[in-house]
N, C-alpha and C positions, 0 to 999 in steps of 0.2 A: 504494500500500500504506500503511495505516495503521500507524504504528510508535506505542509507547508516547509515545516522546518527541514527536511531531509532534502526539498529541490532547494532553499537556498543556500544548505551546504553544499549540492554539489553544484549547483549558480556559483559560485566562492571560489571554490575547489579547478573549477574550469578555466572563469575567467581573470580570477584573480588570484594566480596560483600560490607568489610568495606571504602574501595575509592571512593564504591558508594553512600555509604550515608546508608548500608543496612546491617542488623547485620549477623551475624556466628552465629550456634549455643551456647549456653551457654553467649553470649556476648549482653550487652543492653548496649543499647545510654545514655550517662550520659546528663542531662538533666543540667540548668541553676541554678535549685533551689539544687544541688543535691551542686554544688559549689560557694563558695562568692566571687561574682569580685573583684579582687585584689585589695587591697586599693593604690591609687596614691599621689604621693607627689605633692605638686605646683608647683614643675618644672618635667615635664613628662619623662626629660632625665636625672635624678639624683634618686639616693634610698640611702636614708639614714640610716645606722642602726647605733647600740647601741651595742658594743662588750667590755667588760671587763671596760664598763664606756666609750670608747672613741668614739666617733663618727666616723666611716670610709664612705667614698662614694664609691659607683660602679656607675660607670659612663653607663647606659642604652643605649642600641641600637638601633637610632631612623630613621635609613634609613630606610624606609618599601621597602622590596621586589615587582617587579611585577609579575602579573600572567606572566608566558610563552604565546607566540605568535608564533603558528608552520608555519602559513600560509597557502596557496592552499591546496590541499590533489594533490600529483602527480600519476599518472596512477601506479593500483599495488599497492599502500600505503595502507596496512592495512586490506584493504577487496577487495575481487573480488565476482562475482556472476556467474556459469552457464545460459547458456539460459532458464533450465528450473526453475531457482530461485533457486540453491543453492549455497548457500554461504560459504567463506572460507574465516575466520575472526582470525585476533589475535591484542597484542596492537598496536597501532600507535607510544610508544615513552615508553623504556623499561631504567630505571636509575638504578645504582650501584657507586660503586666507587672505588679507588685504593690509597693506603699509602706507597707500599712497604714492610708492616709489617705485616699487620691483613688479613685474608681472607674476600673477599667478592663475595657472591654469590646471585644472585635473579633468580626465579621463574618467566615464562614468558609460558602465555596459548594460546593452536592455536586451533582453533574449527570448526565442519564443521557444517552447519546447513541446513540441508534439506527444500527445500519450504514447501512441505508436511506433515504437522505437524499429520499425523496421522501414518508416518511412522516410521520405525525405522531407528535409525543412521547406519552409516558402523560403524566397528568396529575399531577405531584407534590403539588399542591396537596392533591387531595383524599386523596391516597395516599403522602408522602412513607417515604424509605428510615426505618428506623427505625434506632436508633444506642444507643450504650451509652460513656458515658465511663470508661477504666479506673480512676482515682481520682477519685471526686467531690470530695475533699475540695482540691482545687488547682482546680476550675473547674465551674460549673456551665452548661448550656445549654438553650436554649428556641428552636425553630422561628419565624421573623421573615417579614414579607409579602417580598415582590423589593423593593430600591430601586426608588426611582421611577427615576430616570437610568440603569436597563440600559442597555447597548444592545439594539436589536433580537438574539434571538436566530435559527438557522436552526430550520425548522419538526422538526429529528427530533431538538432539542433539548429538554432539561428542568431546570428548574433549582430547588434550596430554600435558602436559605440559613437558618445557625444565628448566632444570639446568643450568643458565647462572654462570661460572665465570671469572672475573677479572683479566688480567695478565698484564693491563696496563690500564694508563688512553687514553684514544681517545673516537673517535666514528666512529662505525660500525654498517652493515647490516646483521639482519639475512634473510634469501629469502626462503620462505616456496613453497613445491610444489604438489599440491592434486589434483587430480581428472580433470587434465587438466588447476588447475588455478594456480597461483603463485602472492605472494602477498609477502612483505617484512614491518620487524619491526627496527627499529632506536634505536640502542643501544648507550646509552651515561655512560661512565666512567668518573667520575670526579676527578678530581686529589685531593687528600688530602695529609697530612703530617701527622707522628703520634701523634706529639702535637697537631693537630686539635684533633686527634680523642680522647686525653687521656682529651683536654679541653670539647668535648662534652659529656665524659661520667663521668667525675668530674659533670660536672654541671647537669647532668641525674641522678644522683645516692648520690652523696652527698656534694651540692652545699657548696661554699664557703659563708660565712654570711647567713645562712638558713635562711630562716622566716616561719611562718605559715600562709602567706598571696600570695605576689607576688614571693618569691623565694623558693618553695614548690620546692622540688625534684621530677624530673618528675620520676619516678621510684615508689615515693610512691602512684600514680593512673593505669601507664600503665604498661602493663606486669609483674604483683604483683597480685596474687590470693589473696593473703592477704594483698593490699592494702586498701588503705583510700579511692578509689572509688571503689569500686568492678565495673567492668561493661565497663572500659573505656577503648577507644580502642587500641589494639594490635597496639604495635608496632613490627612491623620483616618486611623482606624484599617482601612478598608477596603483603603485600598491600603499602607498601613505595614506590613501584620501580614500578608507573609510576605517581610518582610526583616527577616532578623539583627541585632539593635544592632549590631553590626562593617561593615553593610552602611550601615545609616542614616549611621555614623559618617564613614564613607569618602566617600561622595558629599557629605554636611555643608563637611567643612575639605578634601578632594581634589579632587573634583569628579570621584568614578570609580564607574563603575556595576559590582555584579559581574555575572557571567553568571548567567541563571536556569536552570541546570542544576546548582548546588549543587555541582558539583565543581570550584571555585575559577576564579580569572583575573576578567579584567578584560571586558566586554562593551563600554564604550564610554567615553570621558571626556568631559567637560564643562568645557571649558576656565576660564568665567566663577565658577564654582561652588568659590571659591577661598576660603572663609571663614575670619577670623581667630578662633579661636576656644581659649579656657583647655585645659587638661584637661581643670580640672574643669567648664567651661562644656560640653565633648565630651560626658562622662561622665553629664553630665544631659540632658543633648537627648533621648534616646529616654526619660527617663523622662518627660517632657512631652509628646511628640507623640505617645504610645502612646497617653497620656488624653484625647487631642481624640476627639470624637463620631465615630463614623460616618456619612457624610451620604448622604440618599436612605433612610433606616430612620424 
């Protein structure tokens, strides 16, 4: 039996492989032995280092984030079904964000899925659902080719993806309408400043008091072919943009992934994934990674 939740894990699971837990081509999961847990000081909210002889503190980030909590699923949210089982599915809760200065644009997939798994999909290409955003004035969208890195999909699949961007911070609906159903996605823009975004991508790329321990530059594992992890995963807006800033934040300095079912808890932790990081270095991370390109568009 098909239940709501089980097509939009495998909705997840398809189109947006690395959020699921599930690799892209050319892409492996970096493993625990692959990196050394950060070594911790006796007080967990202080890091001490040693620069030119003097001892400086960065004072550590110890509010832990919560998972997001979306609530009910209301009528229309996310997925609809025909009577004779097919389905018209895209995400439940689509993030990006806004500065005023840097562009921000996320990738958002809508799919139709045949009961009939021996049949073939319609064609969205030539016939895509048609959609309506409820405030244009917070983001505007445009129908994009498939990345090239899909994965293979199954044949009673379909799939289009949208070019979401950013013209304001708020939150908006986009309202998808295919084959009789209509189902709508939750677009949230989060407001950032450019000093967030210049403090998260200082601390991304070339941290202040580096170490080779807890203050590694994220930069030298992700989105670096010639990284110090070859393997580990992408960051860009396709798989970032439907996790929560409070999501991004947690798995950042915790190393805890939440569950994707948006009604809070923890799905898995990642032991190594232990990063020393400001507040204010926290606080700007997702307004930096939210600006990285989409890849495969």
């Amino acid at each position: 039996m098909i239940t709501r939740w089980s097509i939009t894990a495998a909705f997840c699971a398809a189109l947006l492989p690395l959020a699921c837990n599930q690799s892209k081509p050319k892409i492996s999961v970096v493993t625990t032995e692959e990196v050394p847990a950060p070594k911790k000081s006796d007080d967990s909210s202080q890091k001490i280092d040693v620069i030119d002889g003097n001892a400086v503190e960065l004072a550590r980030a110890t509010v832990e984030p919560k998972c997001p909590v979306y609530g009910p699923l209301q009528p229309n949210e996310f997925s609809a079904k025909t009577a004779a089982g097919d389905i018209l599915n895209a995400s439940r809760h689509v993030y990006s964000g806004f500065d005023g200065k840097h562009v921000y644009k996320v990738p958002t997939a809508v799919a139709y899925i045949l009961a009939d798994e021996t049949a073939t999909a319609p064609n969205l290409v030539t016939t895509p659902p048609t959609f309506v955003i409820e405030d244009p004035t917070v983001v505007s969208a445009v129908y994009v080719p498939t990345p090239t890195d899909l994965v293979a999909l199954p044949k009673n699949w379909a799939v289009r993806y949208l070019m979401v961007t950013a013209k304001k911070a708020g939150t908006t609906k986009i309202t998808y309408t295919y084959n009789g159903l209509t189902i709508y996605s939750t677009i949230h823009i989060v407001s950032y400043t450019p000093t967030q975004y210049e403090m998260g991508k200082k601390r991304y790329q070339t941290p202040e008091q580096a170490t080779t321990t807890d203050r590694y530059p994220c930069g030298s594992c992700h989105n670096n072919p010639d990284g110090l992890k070859e393997g580990a995963t992408d960051h860009d807006a396709r798989i970032q943009g439907t996790k929560s800033d409070d999501a991004l934040k947690l798995m950042t300095a915790w190393g805890k992934e939440c569950n994707p079912d948006g009604q809070g808890g923890i799905s898995k932790t990642v032991g190594y994934h232990l990063w020393h990081l400001t507040q204010e270095e926290l606080d700007g991370m997702p307004a930096y990674i939210r600006s990285l390109p989409a890849q495969g568009f």
